[in-house]
MIZATI-318945 format. One record per residue (C-alpha): residue in three letters; x, z, y. Coordinates in steps of 0.5 Angstrom, whole numbers, plus 500, padded with zeros to 3 digits. Example, Ala and Ser with C-alpha at 12.3 -4.5 7.8 and 13.67 -1.06 7.14 Angstrom:
REM residues 2
ALA525516491
SER527514498
END
This chain:
REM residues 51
UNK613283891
UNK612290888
UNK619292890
UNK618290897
UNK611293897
UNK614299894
UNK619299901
UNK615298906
UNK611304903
UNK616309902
UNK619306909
UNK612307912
UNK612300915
UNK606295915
UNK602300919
UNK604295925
UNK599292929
UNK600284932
UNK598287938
UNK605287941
UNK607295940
UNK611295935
UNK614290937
UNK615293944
UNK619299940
UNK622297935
UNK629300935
UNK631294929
UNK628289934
UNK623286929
UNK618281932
UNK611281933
UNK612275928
UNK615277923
UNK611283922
UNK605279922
UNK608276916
UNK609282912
UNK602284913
UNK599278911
UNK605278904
UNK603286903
UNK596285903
UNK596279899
UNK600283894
UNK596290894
UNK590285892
UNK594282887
UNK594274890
UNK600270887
UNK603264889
END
């Protein structure tokens, strides 16, 4: 989980909305759906939630 916060950091990536304009720009093609999921994992991460 650290490492992956630590890419998405330096990647400057998790600044994604879920409002589908990341989606509409991505040059990766990533979904909005996926992107949720990220954000909800980084944050849980930040906060120190484990499973």
């Amino acid at each position: 989980m650290r490492a992956m916060t630590r890419a998405m950091t330096e990647e400057g990536f998790g600044n994604c909305g879920n409002h589908y304009e990341c989606e509409a720009v991505c040059p990766k093609g990533i979904s909005v759906r996926f992107i949720a999921k990220l954000n909800r994992e980084f944050l849980k991460a930040l906060l120190g939630f484990r499973k």
